[in-house]
C-alpha positions in Angstrom: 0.0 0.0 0.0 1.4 3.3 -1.0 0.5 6.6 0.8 1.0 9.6 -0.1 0.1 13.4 2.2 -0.3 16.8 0.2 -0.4 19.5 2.9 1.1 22.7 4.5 4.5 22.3 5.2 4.5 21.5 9.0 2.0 18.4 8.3 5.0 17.4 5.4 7.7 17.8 7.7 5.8 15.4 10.2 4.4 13.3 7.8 7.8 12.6 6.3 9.4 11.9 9.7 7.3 9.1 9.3 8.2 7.4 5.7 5.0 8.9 4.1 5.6 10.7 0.9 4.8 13.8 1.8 4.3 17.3 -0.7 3.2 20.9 -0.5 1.5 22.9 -2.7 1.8 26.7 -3.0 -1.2 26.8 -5.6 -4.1 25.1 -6.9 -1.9 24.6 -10.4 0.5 22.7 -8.1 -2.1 21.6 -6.1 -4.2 20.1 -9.3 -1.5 18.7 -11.0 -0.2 16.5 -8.1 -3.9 15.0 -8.1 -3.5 14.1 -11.2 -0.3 12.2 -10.8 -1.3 9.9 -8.0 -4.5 9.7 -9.5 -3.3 7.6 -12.4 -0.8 6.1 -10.3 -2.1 2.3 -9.6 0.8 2.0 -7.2 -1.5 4.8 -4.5 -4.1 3.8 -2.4 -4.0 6.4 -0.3 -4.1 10.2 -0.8 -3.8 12.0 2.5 -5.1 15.7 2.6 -4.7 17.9 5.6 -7.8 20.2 6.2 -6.1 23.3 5.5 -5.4 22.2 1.8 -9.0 20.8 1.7 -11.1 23.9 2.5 -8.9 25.7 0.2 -9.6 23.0 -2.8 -12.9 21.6 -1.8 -14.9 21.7 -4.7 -12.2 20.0 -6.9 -11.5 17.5 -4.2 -15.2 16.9 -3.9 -15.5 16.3 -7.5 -12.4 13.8 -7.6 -14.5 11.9 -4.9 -17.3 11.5 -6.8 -15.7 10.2 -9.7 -13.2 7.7 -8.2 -12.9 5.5 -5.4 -9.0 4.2 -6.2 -7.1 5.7 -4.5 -8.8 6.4 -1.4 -9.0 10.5 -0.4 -9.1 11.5 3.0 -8.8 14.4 5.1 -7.1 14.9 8.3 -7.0 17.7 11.2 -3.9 19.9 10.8 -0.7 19.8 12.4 -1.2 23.1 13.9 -5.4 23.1 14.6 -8.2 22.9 13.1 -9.0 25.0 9.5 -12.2 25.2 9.1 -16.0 24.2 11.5 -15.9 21.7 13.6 -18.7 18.8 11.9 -19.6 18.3 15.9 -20.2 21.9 16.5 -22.0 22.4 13.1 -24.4 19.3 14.2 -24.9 20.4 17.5 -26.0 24.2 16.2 -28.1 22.3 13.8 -30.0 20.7 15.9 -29.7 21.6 19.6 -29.6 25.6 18.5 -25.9 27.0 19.0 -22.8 26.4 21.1 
């Protein structure tokens, strides 16, 4: 199983500390064109995406998860904190009326 991590530089730098390929991105050009790559790369299974990177790409990343599921796409917390809403506190306004 290959993994790979696209993310801000701090998540690389840990990332790689561990053995997991691990890029950055300064734009969405960058950004789209590593997609691509591991994307028709059979040898990637997983495609690790810290949330930072995500809020700033979502709509493309969405649409790349709805039209594959090899390899795998997921998004993690970042190094550093959190990017973007909570999904708890977003529930939890939703339906018990703020936090």
């Amino acid at each position: 199983m290959t993994v790979v991590m696209i993310g801000e530089e701090d998540s690389a730098i840990a990332f790689g500390l561990i053995g997991v390929a691990s890029y950055t991105a300064e734009n969405f050009e960058e950004f789209r064109t590593m997609m691509e790559k591991f994307l028709r790369n059979p040898e990637v299974d997983l495609i690790i995406i810290n949330d930072r990177m995500y809020y700033e790409h979502e709509d493309y990343i969405l649409k790349l998860k709805q039209a594959t599921n090899h390899p795998t796409i997921v998004e993690i917390q970042d190094i550093i904190g959190p990017a973007g809403p909570d999904p708890l506190d977003e529930i939890l306004k939703k339906y018990v009326g703020g936090v």
